[in-house]
C-alpha positions in Angstrom: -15.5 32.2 -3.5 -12.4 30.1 -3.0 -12.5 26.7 -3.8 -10.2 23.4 -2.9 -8.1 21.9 -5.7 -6.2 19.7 -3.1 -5.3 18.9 0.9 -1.6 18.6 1.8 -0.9 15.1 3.0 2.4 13.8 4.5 5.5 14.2 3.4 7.7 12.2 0.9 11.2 11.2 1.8 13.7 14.0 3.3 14.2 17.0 0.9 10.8 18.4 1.3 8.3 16.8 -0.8 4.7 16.3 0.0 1.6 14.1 -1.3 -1.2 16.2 -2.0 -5.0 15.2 -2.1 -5.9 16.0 -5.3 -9.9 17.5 -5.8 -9.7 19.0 -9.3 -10.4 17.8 -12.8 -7.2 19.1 -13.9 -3.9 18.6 -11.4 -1.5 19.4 -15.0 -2.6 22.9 -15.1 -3.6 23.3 -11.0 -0.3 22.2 -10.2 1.9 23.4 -12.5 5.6 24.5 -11.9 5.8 27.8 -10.7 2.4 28.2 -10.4 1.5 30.4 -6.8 -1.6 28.7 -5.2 -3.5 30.4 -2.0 -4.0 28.3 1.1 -6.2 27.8 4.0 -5.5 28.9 6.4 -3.9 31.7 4.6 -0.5 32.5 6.9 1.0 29.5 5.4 1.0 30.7 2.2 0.8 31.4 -1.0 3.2 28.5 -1.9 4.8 28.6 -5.0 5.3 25.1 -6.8 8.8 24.1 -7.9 8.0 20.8 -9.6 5.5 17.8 -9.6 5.1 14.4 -10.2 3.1 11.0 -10.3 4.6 8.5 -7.9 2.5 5.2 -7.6 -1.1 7.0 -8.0 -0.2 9.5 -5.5 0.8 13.6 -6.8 4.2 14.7 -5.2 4.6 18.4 -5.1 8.1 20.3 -4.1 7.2 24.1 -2.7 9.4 26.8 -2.6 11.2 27.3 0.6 10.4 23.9 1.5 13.3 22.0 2.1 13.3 19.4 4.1 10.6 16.6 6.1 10.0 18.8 9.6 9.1 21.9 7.1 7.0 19.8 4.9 5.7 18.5 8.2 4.2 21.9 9.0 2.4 21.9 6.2 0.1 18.6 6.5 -3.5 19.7 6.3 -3.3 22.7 4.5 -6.1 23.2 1.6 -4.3 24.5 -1.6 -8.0 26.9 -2.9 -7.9 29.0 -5.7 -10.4 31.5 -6.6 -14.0 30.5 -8.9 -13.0 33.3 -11.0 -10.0 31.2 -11.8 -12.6 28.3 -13.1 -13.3 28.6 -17.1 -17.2 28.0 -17.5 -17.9 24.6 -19.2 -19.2 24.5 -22.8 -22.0 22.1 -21.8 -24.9 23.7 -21.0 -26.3 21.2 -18.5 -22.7 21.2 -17.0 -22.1 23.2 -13.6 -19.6 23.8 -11.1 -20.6 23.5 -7.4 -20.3 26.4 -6.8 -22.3 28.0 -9.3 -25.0 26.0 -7.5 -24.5 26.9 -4.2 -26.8 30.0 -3.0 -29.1 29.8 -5.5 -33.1 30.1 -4.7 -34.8 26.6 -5.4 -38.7 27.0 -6.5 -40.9 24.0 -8.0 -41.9 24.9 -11.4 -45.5 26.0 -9.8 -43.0 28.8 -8.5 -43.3 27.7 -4.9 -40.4 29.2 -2.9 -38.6 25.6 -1.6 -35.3 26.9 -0.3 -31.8 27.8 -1.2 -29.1 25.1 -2.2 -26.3 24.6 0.6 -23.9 22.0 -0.6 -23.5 19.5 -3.7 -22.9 16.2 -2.7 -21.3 13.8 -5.2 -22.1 9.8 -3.4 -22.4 8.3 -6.9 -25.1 10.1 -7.5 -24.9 14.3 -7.0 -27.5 15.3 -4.5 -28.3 19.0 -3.8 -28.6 19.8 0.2 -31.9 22.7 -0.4 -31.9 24.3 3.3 -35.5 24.9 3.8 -36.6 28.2 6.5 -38.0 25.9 9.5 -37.9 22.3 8.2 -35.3 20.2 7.6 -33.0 20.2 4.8 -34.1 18.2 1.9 -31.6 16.4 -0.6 -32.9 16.8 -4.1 -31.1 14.6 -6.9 -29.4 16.8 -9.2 -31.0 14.9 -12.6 -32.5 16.6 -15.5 -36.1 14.9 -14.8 -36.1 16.2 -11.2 -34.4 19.9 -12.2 -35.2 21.4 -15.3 -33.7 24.7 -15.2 -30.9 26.1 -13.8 -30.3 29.7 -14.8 -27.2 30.8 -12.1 -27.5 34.2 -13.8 -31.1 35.1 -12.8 -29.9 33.1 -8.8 -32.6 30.2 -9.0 -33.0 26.8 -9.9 -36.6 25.2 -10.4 -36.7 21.3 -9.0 -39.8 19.2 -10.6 -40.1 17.1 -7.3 -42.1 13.8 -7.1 -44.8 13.4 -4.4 -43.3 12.9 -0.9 -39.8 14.4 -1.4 -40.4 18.1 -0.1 
């Protein structure tokens, strides 16, 4: 499963640079120097970073091959992904990447089938999207008190819901 670690914005000044959108935890080692990262769509890349840097909150990134503004131009939009296998699992054991979430089979702890988780959403508080066969999809806080157990291994996840939310 590929997963976004940052959008490509506009460019910076005339020799090529671009902001990038970061959306991972770690831009040091995601956006390293001569690090090759995979893009969406994929014909316009891999890009191969040159160099980074912090510029007034914003990440500047210089590509390979990418010169000048027009180039750089091109390449506004792009999603810089990498693949999950890339993604060291977290020590915590109540810790979880999204998608180690998505796709798995949601029962209650009664082991009522519910569904199967969709999306994560993070709005201050993570919510899991649980696609339910012929209803409407239901959005499950993602709290220890409304899901005990999470076990990606075995593909399920058992959601202790309160009265009214399925």
């Amino acid at each position: 499963m590929q997963l976004v670690v940052g959008r490509i914005g506009r460019p910076h000044g005339v020799r090529g640079d671009v902001t990038v959108e970061v959306r991972t935890d770690d831009p040091e080692l995601r956006f390293a120097a001569g690090t090759p990262i995979a893009t969406d769509p994929a014909d316009r890349g891999p890009l191969v970073i040159v160099a980074r840097r912090w510029h007034k909150g914003a990440l500047l990134v210089t590509f390979e091959g990418v010169a000048d503004r027009d180039t750089a131009e091109e390449l506004r939009g792009t999603l810089l992904v990498i693949d999950s296998a890339e993604v060291a699992p977290s020590d915590d054991p109540d810790e979880f990447h999204d998608h180690q979430l998505i796709g798995l089979a949601v029962e209650t702890v009664s082991g009522e089938p519910v569904g199967r988780v969709e999306d994560v959403l993070h709005h201050g508080q993570d919510l899991l999207v649980v696609r339910r066969q012929g209803q409407e999809d239901v959005l499950i806080p993602f709290v220890k008190a409304l899901v005990p157990e999470v076990d990606p291994e075995a593909g399920r996840l058992v959601v202790d819901p309160p009265e009214g939310l399925l």
